[in-house]
N, C-alpha and C positions, 0 to 999 in steps of 0.2 A: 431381631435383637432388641430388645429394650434397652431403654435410657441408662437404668439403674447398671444393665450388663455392663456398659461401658464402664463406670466410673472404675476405677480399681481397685483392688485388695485394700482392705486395712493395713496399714501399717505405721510405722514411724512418720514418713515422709508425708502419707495421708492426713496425720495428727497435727503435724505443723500446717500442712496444707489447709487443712480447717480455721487452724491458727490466725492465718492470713486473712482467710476470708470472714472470719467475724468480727477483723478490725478495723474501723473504719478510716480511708486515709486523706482526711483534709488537708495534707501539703504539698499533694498532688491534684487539686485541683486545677480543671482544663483551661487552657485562653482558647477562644474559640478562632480567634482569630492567628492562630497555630495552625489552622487547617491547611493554608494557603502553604505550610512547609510536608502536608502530608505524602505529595510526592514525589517528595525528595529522602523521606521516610521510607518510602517504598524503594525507592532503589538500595536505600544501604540494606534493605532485609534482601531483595533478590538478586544484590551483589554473592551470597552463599551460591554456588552452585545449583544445592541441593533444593533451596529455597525456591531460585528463580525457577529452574523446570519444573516445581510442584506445582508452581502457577501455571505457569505457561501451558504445562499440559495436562493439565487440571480436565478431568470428565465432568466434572462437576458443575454441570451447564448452569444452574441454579445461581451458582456463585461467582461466573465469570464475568469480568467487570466492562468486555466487550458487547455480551446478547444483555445482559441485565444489570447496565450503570448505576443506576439509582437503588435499585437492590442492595447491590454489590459494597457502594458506598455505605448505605445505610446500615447494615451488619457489618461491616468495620466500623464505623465510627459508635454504633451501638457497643460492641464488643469493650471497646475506652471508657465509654461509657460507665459499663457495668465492673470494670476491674476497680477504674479510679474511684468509684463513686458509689458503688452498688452494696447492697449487703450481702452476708453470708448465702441466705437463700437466693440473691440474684445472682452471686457468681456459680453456685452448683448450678441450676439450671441452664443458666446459659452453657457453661461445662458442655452440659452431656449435651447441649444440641447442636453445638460447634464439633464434638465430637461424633458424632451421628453424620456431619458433612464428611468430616474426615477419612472414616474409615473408607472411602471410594479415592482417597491421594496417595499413591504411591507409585512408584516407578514399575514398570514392567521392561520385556525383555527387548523392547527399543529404544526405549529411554541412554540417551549419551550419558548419564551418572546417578545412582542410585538412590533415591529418596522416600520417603513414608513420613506424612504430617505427623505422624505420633512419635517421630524422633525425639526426646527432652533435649537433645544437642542442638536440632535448628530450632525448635522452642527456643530455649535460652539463648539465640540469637535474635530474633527476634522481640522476645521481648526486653535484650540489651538496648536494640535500635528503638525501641517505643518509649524506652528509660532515655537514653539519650536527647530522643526530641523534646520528652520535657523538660530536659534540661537544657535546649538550645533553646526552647519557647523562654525560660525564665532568663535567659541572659538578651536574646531579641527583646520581648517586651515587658517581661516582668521585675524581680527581684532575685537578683545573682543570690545572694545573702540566705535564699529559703534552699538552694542545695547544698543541704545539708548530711550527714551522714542517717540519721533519723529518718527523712526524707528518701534517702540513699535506700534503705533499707525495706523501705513501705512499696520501692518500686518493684520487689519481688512480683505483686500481684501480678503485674502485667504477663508471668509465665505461670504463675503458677493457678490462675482464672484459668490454664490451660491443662498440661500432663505433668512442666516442669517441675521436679522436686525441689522444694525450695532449698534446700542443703546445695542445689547444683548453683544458684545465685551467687557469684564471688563477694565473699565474707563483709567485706568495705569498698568502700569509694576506690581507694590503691591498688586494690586485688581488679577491680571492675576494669580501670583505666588498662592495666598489664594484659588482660584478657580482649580489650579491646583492641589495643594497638596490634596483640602477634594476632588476632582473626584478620585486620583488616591488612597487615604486609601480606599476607599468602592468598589475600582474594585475586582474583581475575575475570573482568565481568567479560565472554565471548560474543562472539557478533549477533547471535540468535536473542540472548537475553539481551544486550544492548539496545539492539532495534524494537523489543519488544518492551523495555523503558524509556524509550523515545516517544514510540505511540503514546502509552498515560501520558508521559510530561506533558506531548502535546494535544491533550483531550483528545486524540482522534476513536475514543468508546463512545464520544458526545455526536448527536446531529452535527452535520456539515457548518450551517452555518453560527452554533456554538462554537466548535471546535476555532472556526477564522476569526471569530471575537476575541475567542477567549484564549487561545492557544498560547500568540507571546505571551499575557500576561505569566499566563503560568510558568510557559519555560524561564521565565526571567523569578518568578520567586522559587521555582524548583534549585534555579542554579545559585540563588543567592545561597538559599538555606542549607547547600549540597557542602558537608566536609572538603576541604581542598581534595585530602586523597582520595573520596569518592569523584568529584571532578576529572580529576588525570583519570582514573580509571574508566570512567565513561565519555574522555574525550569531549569534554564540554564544559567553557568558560564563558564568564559573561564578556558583553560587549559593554560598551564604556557608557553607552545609552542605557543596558539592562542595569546595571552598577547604580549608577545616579537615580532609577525609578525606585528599584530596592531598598536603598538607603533614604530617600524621599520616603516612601511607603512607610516603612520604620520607625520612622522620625512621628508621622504624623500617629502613628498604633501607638506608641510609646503613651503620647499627649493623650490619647483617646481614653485609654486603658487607663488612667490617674483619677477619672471622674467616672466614670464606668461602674453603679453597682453590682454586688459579685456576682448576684442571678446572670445579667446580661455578659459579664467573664466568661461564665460559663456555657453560656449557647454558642453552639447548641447540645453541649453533651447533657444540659439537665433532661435538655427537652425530649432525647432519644433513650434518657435512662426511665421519664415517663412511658414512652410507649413501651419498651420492653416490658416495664410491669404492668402496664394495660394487655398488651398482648398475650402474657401469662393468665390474666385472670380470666379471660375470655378463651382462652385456648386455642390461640392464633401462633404458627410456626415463630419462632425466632431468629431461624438464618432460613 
């Protein structure tokens, strides 16, 4: 199957979807130091059912974030990269080669709940939760003030760099909020995904003695950055020592980020939106 097989039929939804892609969205530029809430990011996407077992039992050894971490990372945060940042011709390409991963995600006849990455319904959750974190990034360290409805609207990309039709994106800021509250009263994360966001939280995809470095740290900025009712629903709050490091940490990014010019805000998604287009030119895989 080629590239091009993938992409879809013309249509409407296509016309906008180009729309998207040749605009560029400076008010969604990345704080790199957002990174630290990416998984906690990760749990609100594989709180969906259908989401989390598309991980979990993913064939797609290429992309598992257990046998190939640093991979696995890098084509995600490339992927942010290329929506937020990237031009028309970087977000088709990347498209079809996320979508070339894809076509091997979907649920078979053992699978506990039915999934297929090419859903536009867990799309558009997903890249609700990645709209979201930039918007908890700008209330953490940035400027509450820049989410804006304008801003609101530019985060379409984050689905529609994917399958999603941009018409499926809820209309305004009000419409998004209403969509997000009834998805997230009817989630219920079970013991299988649970445990299997317990492991990320606590690096255990890292060597051993990473993972005992680095592990509280993370669980303790995972849990800060975790919505309440994501919290309850994964049975995990901070401890009053996690609470105080959190809000320390915070304190001091806030200060950082005032003097900070914008190149260095943005690392490292400039630096990953370079190799994408290096890897293009050269004709090096992109996931």
């Amino acid at each position: 199957m080629t590239a091009e097989a993938i992409d879809p039929p013309p249509s409407h939804a296509a016309s906008r979807r180009t729309e998207l892609d040749e605009q560029t969205v400076p008010d969604l530029d990345m704080i790199g130091l957002a990174l630290l809430g990416g998984p906690a990011n990760v749990i609100m996407q594989l709180a969906v059912p259908a989401v989390g077992y598309g991980v979990f039992e993913s064939k797609v050894d290429s992309g598992n974030l257990f046998k190939v971490p640093i991979k696995r990372t890098r084509t995600t945060l490339a992927y942010l990269a290329v929506a937020a940042m990237g031009s028309a011709e970087d977000r088709r390409r990347y498209r079809q080669a996320v979508n070339r991963a894809h076509t091997r995600v979907r649920s078979d006849a053992d699978s506990p709940v039915k999934y297929n990455a090419f859903d536009p319904k867990l799309q558009l959750w997903v890249a609700a939760c990645l709209y979201r974190g930039w918007e908890d990034s700008q209330r953490f360290f940035g400027d509450p003030s820049r989410i804006t409805e304008e801003a609101y609207r530019q985060g379409a990309v984050m689905g529609t760099t994917l399958q999603m039709a941009p018409e499926m994106w809820p209309a305004t800021r009000a419409d998004f909020q209403k969509y997000w509250t009834e998805t997230v009263e009817g989630l219920e994360i079970d013991d299988t995904i649970r445990d299997y966001l317990l492991r990320i939280v606590r690096m255990d995809f890292m060597p051993r003695p990473v993972a005992l470095a680095m592990g509280w740290f993370s669980e303790t900025m995972t849990i800060g950055f975790l919505p309440e009712e994501f919290r309850d629903k994964m049975g995990i709050h901070p401890s009053p020592m996690q609470d105080r490091v959190f809000q320390a940490h915070n304190a001091i990014a806030r200060r950082a980020l005032r003097v900070l010019p914008r190149p260095l805000k943005q690392f490292p998604f400039n630096l990953l939106l370079a190799d994408v287009r290096w890897r293009m030119r050269t004709g090096r895989p992109l996931v």
